[in-house]
VEXMI-196113 format. One line per 10 residues: their letters; for each residue y, z, x of C-alpha. Coordinates in pm, 1 decimal, m for minus. Each point is the difference from the previous one (the first is absolute). Layout:
<nodes>
a) Y Z X ~ ...
</nodes>
This chain:
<nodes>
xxxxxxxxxx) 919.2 m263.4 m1445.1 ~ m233.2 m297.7 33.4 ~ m370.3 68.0 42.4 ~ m166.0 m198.5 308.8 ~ m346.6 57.4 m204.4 ~ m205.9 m117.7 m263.9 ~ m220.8 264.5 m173.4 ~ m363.0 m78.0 m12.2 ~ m189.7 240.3 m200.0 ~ 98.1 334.8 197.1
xxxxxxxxxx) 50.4 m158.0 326.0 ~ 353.4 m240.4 108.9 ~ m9.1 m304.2 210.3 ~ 351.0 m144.1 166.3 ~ 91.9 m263.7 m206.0 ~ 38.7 m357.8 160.9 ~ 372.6 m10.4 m3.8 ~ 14.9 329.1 139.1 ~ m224.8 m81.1 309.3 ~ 227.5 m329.3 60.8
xxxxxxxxxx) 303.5 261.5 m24.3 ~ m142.8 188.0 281.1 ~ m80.7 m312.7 236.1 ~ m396.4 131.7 m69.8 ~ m130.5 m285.0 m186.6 ~ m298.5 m120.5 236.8 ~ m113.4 153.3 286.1 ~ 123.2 m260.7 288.8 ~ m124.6 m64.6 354.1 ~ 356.4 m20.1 95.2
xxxxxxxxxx) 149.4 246.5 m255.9 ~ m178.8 280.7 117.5 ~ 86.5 292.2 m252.2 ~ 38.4 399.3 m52.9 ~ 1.3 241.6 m265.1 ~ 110.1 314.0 155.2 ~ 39.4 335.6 m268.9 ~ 262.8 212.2 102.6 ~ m50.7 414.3 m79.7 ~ 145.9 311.3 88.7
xxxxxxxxxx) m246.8 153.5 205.1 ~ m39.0 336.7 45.3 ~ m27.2 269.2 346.1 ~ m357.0 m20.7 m9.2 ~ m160.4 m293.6 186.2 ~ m318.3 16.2 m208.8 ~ m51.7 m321.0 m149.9 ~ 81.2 m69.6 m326.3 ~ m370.5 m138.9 m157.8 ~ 195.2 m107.7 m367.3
xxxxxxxxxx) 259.1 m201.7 151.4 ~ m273.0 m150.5 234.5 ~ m223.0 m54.6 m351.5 ~ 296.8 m182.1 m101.7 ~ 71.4 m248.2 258.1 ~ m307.8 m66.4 28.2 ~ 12.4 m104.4 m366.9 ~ 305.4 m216.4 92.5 ~ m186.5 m199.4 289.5 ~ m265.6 m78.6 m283.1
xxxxxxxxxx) 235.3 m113.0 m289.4 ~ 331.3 m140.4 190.4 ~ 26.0 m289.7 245.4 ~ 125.3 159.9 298.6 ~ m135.7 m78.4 323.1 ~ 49.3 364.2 91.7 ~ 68.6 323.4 m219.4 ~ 93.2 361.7 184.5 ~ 143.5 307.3 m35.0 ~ 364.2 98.6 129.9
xxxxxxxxxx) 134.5 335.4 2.8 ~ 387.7 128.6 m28.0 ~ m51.7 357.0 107.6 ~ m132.4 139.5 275.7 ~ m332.2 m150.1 m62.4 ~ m129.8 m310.7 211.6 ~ 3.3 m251.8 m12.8 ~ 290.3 m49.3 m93.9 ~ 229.0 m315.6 m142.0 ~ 120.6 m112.6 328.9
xxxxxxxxxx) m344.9 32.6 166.0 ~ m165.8 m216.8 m251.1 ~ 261.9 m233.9 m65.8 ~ m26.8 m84.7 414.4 ~ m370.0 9.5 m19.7 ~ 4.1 m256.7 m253.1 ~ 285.3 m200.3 181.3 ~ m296.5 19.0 326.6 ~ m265.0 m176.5 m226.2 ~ 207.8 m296.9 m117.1
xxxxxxxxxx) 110.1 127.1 m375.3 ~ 273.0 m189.0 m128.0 ~ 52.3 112.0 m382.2 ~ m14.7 359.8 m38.7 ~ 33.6 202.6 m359.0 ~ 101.8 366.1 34.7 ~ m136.2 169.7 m334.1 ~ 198.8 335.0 m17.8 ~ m288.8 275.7 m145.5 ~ 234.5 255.5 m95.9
xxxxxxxxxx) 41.4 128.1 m360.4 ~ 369.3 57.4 m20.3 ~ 300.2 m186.4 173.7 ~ 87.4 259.5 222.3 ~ 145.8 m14.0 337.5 ~ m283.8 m178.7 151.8 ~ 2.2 m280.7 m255.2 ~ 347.8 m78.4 m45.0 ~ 166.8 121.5 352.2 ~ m262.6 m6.6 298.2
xxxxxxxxxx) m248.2 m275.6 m127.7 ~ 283.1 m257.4 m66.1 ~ 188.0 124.2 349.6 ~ m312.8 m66.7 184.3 ~ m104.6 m371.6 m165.8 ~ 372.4 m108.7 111.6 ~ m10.7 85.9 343.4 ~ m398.6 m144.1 5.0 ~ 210.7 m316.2 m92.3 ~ 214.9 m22.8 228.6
xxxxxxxxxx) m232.9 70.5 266.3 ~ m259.3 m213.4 m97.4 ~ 171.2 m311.8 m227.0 ~ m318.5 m184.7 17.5 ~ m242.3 169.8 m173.5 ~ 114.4 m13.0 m364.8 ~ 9.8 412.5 m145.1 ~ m12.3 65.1 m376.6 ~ 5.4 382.7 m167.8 ~ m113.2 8.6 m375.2
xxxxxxxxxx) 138.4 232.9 m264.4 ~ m155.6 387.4 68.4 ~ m314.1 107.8 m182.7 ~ 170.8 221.5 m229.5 ~ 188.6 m262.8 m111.6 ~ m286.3 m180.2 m160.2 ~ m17.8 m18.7 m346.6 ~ m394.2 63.2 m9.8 ~ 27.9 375.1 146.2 ~ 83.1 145.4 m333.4
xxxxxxxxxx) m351.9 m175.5 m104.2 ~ m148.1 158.6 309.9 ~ 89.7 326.7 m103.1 ~ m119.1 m41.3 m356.4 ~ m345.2 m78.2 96.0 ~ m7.9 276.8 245.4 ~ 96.6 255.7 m309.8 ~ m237.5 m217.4 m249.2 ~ m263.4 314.9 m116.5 ~ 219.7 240.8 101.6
xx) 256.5 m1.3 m268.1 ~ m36.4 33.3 m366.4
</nodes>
């Protein structure tokens, strides 16, 4: 697979080509755009403070307009919620970033069920989905750094 980032030092950027790709390159008046990261959620409705950490991350570094949370379990809010909330404030690109490690049922059954019928209900805003997290090549990296002192 493709990376959509360039590594700089131990943090990644999206590369320029990438951010054309995703109809993300510059933050329009009248291009208005979302990031929305898809989980499973869970039966508790506490919130979740690391996936907060991280879209808040996301606002900083990416050029969306708007960057939220969306939920495929029972937790809210969830897909369908945001993806009409977002529809209410004028967004017209929206990238759906699946945060799941493996391509289970969510990622390669409900996720891409639920994009289609968002585009046929609403053809004019423009809906991308990138590759799963899992699927990045940098993970195994990830996890090396988290075991770095603790092996050997």
């Amino acid at each position: 697979m493709k990376s959509l980032f360039l590594e700089e030092g131990s943090r990644y950027r999206v590369k320029r080509s990438s951010r054309q790709a995703l109809g993300i390159e510059k933050r329009r008046r009248n291009a208005v755009s979302a990031l929305i990261l898809v989980s499973h959620g869970s039966t508790t409705q506490r919130p979740n403070p690391t996936l907060s950490n991280i879209c808040r991350s996301l606002r900083v570094r990416m050029p969306f307009n708007h960057v939220c949370l969306a939920y495929l379990g029972p937790k809210l809010p969830n897909l369908e919620d945001q993806m009409r909330r977002l529809k209410g404030v004028g967004v017209r690109r929206i990238v759906v970033l699946p945060y799941f490690l493996h391509e289970g049922f969510h990622v390669s059954e409900e996720l891409p069920r639920l994009i289609r019928r968002f585009r046929r209900r609403w053809p004019d805003i423009h809906i991308r989905r990138t590759a799963f997290l899992g699927s990045h090549p940098a993970l195994g990296d990830v996890c090396t750094e988290l075991m770095e002192g603790l092996v050997g």
